[in-house]
N, C-alpha and C positions, 0 to 999 in steps of 0.2 A: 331923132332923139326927142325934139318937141312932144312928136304924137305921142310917143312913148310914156313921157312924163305927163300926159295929161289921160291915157288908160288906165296909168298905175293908178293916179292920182282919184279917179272916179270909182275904181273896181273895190281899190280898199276906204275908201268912204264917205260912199255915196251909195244910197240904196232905193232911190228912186228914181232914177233917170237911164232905166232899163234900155229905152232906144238908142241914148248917147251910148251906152257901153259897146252893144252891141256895135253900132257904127266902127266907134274906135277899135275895137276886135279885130273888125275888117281891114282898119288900113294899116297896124300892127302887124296881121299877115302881108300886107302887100310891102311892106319898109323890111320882114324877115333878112330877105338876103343881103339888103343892103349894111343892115348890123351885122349878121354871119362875116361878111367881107372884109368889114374893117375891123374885126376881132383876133380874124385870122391872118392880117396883111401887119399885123403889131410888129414889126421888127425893131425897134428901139433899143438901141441900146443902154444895160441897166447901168450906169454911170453912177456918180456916186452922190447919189441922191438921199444919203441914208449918215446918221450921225457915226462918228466914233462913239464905242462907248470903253467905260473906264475896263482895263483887261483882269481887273479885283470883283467887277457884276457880272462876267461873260469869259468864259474860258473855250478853245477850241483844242477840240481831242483829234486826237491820229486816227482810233479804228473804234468799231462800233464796238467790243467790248473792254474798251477800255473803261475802268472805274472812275467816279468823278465824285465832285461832291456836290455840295446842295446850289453854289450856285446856277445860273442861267448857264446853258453850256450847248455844241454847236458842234457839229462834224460832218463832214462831207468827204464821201469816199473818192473823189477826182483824187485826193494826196495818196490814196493805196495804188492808184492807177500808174500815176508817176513813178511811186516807189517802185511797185514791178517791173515796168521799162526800165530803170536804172538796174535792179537788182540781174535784171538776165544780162547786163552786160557784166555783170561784175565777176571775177576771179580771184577774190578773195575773202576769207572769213569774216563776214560780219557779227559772228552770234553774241560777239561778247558784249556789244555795243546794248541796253536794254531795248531802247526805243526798236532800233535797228529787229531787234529778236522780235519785237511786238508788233513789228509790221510782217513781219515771216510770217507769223504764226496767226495773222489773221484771214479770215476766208469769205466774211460776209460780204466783200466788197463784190468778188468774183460773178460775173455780170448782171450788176446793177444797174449801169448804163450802158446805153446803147453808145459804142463809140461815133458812129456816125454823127452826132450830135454832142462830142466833145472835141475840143481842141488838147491836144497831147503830143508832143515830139520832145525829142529827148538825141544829144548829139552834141558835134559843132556848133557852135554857139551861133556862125554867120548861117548855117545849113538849117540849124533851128528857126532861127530869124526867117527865112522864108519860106520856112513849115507852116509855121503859126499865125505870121498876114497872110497866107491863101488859106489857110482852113477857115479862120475868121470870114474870111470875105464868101468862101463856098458856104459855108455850115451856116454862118449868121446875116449874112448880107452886109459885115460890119467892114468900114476900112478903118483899120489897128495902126492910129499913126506916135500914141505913146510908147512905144519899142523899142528899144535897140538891144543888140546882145550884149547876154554877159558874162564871165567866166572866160577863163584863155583855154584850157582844154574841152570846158563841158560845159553844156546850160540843158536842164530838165526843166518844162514848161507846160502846165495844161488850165484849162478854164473850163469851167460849166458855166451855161447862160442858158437863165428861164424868165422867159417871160409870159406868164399864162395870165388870162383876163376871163373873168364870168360875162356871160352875153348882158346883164345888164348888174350894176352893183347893186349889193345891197344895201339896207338901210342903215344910216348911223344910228349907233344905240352908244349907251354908257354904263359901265361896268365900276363893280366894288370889287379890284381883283386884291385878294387880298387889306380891304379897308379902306384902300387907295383907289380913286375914282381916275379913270382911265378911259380912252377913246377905243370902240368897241362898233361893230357891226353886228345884222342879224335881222332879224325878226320880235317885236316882242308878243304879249299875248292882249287878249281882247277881242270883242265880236265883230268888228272891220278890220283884224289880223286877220282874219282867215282869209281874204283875199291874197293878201301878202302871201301869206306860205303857199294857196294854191301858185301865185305870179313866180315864184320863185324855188317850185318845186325839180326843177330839175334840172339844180344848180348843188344839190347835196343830198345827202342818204344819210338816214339813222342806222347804222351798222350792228347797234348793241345798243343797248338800256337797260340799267337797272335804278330802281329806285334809290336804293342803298350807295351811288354816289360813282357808279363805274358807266360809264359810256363810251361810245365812239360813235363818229361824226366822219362823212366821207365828202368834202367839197368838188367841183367839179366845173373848173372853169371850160371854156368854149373852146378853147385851140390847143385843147391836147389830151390824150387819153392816161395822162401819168394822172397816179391818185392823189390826193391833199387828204391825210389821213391826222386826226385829234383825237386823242385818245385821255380819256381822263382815267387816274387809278389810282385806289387805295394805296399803293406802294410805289417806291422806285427802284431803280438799280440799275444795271447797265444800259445803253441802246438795246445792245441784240436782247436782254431779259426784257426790257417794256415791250420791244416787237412782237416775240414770241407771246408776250400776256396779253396783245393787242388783238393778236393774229386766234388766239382762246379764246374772246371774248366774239371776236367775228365769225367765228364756228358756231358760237353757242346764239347768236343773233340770228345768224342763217337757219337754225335749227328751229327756233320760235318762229321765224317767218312761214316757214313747210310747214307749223303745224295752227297758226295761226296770218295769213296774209296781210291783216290788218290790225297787227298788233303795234307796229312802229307808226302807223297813220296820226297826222297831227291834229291836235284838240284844238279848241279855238283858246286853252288854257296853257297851252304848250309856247317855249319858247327859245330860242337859239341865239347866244349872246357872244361874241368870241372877242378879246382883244387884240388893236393895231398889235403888231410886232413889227420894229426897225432896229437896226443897229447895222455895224461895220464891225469885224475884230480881227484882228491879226496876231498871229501868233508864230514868231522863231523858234525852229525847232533847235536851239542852241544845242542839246545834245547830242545829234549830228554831224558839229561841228568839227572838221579835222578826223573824220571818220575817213579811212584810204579804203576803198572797195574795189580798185581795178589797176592793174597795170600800166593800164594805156592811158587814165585819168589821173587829174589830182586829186587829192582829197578833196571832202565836202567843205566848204566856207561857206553856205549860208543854205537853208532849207529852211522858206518860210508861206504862210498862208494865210490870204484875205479872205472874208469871208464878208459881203455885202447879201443885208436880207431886208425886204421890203414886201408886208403880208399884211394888206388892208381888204377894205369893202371892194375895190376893184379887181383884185386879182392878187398874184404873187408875182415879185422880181426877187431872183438870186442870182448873184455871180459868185464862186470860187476858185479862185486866183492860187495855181502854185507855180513858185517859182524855186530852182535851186542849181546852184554852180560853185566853182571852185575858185579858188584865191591864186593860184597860179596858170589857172586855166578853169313802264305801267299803263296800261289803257284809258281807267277810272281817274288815275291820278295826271296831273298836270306834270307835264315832260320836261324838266328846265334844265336845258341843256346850257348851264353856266359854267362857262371857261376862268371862273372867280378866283381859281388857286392853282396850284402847279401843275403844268400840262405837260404831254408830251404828241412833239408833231412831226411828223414824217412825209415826205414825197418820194413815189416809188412808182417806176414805170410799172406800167400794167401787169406785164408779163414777165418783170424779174423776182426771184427768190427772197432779195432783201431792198431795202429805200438807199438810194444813194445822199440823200438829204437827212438828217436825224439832229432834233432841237430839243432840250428841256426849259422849259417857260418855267423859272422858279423866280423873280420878282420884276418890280415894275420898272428896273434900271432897262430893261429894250422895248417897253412899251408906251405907246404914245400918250402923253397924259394932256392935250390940245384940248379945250372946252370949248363941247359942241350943244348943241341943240336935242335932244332924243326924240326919235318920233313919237309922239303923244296916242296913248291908248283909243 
């Protein structure tokens, strides 16, 4: 990482000392695998590293087209996962229930995640208990010693855990998101930026651009092929309505590339600014409560979900925690890709239909406002 910091440090500015570059070049290629290695060997557990925040700035939803409103808001489809496992054992009417009916009736979830790579069991609460410390320990390398079962007839249990890292961070920058000056990564612009963006070119994609205030931004850390999608947009509305507007505007980018290749190529006036995101939220699905869905179970007494997110310069960490059991059982123009105002951000394995991860950034209560340094022009 030395050598490392002293390429960057020369490529973006320094413009005479052509031999030193070149040298450092070289031994950056010979250190490659040894970064590759420890990118991809990250098994750390995302622990809770990340604030509570107040549940009045950050709301978490059931299913991706559920309506929200303007605050910050958060959904993770592991809780439709869970609900399915539960619902096929069930023998009884739930429809009347609402939430219960708006998890029926939702479809986006239906494979979004690879289950190989979620933890999920659903049963006897001691039979669950030693589902979910061996899944942990296969899936994550993780030994799960905060555990025990819960509920006397039933416990439903499942977790996503990501931890993806870019082969080298990027740069601290600082952001006016909304007037409010907040810690931010990126690139800025300038004529020794352009080393930057070439050093860090393939760590993210311009997906779509328009001047007029609509873009999308594809991140791409090193140890995994799910996408880190930002999407900025004149409107909002549900998850699945910003995907689908997401997913139009990725069509219409792919469409400018075929007929121009070098229409998204970056200017040395181009810049890409995005802010930290942390938080923790939890949310009881009290309406749930005392819902009888099976014969053979008791009612529900508790259906609730954590939700830890950790999304800076180095990478992303998410964990998803459900738990539930029962009580008796432009070309010309400069490119500035500024994350300044409400965003919306998504993670979705490569090859699924919809993002198992879905965030609205509407203010600065989950964003990091630590006073940093910006790297200077």
């Amino acid at each position: 990482m030395f050598i490392i910091s002293i390429f960057r440090g020369l490529t973006k500015y320094s413009f005479n000392l052509i031999t030193s570059i070149l040298l450092c070049i070289l031994l950056l290629a010979c250190e490659g695998k040894k970064l590759e290695t420890n990118v991809q060997n990250d098994n750390s557990s995302p622990a809770d590293i990340v604030p509570n925040v107040d549940p009045k700035h950050i709301q978490v939803i059931p299913t991706m087209h559920s309506v929200f409103n303007e605050n910050n808001t958060v959904h993770c489809s592991n809780i439709e996962y869970l609900w399915n496992t539960l619902i096929s054992s069930s023998d009884k009417d739930v429809s009347g229930n609402s939430l219960a009916k708006e998890f029926n009736e939702s479809q986006g979830w239906r494979n979004s995640m690879d289950t190989s790579r979620l933890v999920i069991a659903f049963g006897n609460p001691n039979d669950v208990y030693e589902s979910i410390i061996h899944q942990y320990l296969i899936k994550y390398k993780i030994e799960k010693n905060d555990l025990s079962p819960r509920g006397e007839t039933f416990w439903g249990y499942t977790d996503k855990i990501v931890n993806y890292r870019y082969a080298e961070p990027f740069d601290e920058q600082k952001l006016a998101f909304l007037g409010t000056e907040v810690s931010a990564f990126g690139f800025i612009s300038g004529f020794s930026s352009i080393y930057a963006k070439d050093y860090f070119k393939d760590q993210f994609d311009i997906l779509y651009y328009d001047a007029d205030g609509e873009f999308v931004v594809k991140l791409r850390p090193a140890n995994t092929t799910d996408e880190i999608i930002l999407t900025m947009l004149k409107s909002r509305g549900t998850f699945f309505e910003m995907f689908i507007k997401s997913k139009e505007l990725i069509k219409k980018g792919t469409d400018k590339v075929k007929q121009d290749a070098f229409v998204y190529n970056l200017n040395t006036e181009d810049e890409l600014i995005i802010p930290v995101i942390s938080f923790k939220a939890t949310r009881n699905y009290s309406e749930l409560q005392g819902l009888e869905f099976s014969s053979n179970h008791g009612p529900i007494d508790a259906f609730e979900q954590t939700i830890n997110f950790n999304f800076d310069r180095k990478g992303v960490v998410l964990e998803a925690e459900v738990s539930m059991w029962d009580s008796v059982g432009a070309p010309q123009k400069p490119k500035l890709l500024h994350f300044d105002k409400p965003f919306y951000l998504y993670i979705k394995e490569e090859k699924a239909s919809h993002p198992y991860f879905n965030l609205w950034v509407s203010d600065t209560a989950i964003l990091e406002k630590k006073e940093i340094i910006a790297t200077k022009k």
